[in-house]
C-alpha positions in Angstrom: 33.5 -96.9 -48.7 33.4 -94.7 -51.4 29.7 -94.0 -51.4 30.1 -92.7 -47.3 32.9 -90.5 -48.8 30.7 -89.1 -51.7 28.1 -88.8 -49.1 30.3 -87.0 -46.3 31.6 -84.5 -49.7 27.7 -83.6 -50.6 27.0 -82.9 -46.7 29.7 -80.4 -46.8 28.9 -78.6 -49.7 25.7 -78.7 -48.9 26.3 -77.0 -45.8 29.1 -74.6 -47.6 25.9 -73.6 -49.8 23.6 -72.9 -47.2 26.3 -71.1 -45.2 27.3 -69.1 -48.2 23.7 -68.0 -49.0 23.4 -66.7 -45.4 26.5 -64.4 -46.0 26.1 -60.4 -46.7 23.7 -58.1 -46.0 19.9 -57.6 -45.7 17.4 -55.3 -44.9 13.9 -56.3 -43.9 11.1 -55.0 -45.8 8.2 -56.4 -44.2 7.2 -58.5 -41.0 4.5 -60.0 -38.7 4.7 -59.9 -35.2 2.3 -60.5 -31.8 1.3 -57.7 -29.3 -1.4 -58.5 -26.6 -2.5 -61.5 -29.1 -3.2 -59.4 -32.2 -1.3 -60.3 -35.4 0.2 -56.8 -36.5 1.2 -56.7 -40.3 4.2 -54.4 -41.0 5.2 -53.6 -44.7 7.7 -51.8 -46.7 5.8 -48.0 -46.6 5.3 -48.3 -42.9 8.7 -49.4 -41.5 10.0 -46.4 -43.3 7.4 -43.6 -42.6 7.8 -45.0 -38.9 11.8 -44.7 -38.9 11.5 -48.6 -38.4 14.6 -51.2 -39.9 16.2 -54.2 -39.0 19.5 -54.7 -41.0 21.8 -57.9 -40.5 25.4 -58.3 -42.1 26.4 -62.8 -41.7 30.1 -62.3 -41.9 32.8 -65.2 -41.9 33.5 -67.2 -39.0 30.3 -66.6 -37.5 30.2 -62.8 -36.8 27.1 -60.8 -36.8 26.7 -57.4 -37.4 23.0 -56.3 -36.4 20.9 -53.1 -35.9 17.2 -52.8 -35.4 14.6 -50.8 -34.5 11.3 -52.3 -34.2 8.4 -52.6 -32.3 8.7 -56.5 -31.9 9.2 -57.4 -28.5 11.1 -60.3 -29.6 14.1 -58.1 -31.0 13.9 -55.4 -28.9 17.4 -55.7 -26.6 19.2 -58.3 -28.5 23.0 -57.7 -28.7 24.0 -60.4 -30.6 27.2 -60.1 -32.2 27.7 -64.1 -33.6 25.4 -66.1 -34.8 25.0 -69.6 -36.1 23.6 -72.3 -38.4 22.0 -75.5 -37.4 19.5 -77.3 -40.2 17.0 -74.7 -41.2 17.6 -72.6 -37.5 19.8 -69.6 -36.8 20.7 -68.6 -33.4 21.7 -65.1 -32.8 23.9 -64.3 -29.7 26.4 -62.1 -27.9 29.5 -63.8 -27.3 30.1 -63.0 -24.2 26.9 -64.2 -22.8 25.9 -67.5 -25.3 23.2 -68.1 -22.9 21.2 -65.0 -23.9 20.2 -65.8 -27.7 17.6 -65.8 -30.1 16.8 -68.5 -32.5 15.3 -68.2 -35.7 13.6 -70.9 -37.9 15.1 -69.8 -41.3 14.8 -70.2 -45.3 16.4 -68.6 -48.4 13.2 -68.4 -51.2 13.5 -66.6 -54.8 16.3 -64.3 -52.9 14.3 -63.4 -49.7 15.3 -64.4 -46.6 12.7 -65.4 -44.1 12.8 -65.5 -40.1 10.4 -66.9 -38.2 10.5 -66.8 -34.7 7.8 -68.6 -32.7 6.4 -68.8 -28.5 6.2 -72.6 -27.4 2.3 -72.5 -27.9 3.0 -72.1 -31.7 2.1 -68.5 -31.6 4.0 -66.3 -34.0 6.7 -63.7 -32.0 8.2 -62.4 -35.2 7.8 -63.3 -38.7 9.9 -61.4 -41.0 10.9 -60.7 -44.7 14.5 -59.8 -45.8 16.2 -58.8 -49.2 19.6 -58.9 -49.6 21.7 -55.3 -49.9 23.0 -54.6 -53.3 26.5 -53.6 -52.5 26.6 -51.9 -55.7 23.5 -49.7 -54.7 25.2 -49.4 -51.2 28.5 -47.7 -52.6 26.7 -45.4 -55.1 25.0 -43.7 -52.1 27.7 -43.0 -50.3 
């Protein structure tokens, strides 16, 4: 009995951890993504010269806060405003409309979040890069 309960403790901090890495800020810096079957590489000097950005905020509770610009058609139109955590997959969605969401295989590496986002023939949709947003950077450009 008290192994399951050891074992039930480790799941949930476990899943406090990965929920907990998730939270804040961050800014992509570089990404992948398919148009007409070419592979189009996307990094740091380009999304800026092009006015490009995808920034998400993973609040508490399961709020999003997202905004994005890019020429992926797999973000283009998504309104989510919740998202949420199952195993090494995010789904991104409005609440009002649950049905119309985007899910995201996801891992945390050195500090960079990574979001891959694939058709059902293994093709790549999106693959992209994040960093997390130093809040103390943030507040000294205000």
């Amino acid at each position: 009995m008290a192994s399951r309960i050891n074992t039930f403790i480790q799941n949930q901090i476990s899943n406090y951890r990965l929920n907990n890495s998730l939270l804040g800020e961050w800014k992509v810096f570089e990404f992948y993504f398919d148009s007409k079957n070419i592979l189009h590489h996307v990094e740091k000097d380009q999304l800026e010269s092009e006015g490009n950005f995808w920034n998400i905020s993973f609040l508490e509770l399961g709020i999003l806060k997202m905004n994005v610009m890019l020429p992926a058609q797999s973000v283009k139109g998504v309104n989510a405003n919740k998202w949420s955590r199952k195993r090494n997959y995010i789904t991104l969605f409005d609440g009002n409309c649950p049905d119309d969401s985007n899910t995201f295989q996801y891992a945390i590496d050195n500090g960079v979040l990574k979001l891959l986002k694939k058709e059902d023939s293994g093709r790549i949709e999106i693959f992209a890069f994040f960093e997390r947003v130093d809040s103390k950077k943030k507040e000294a450009t205000k």
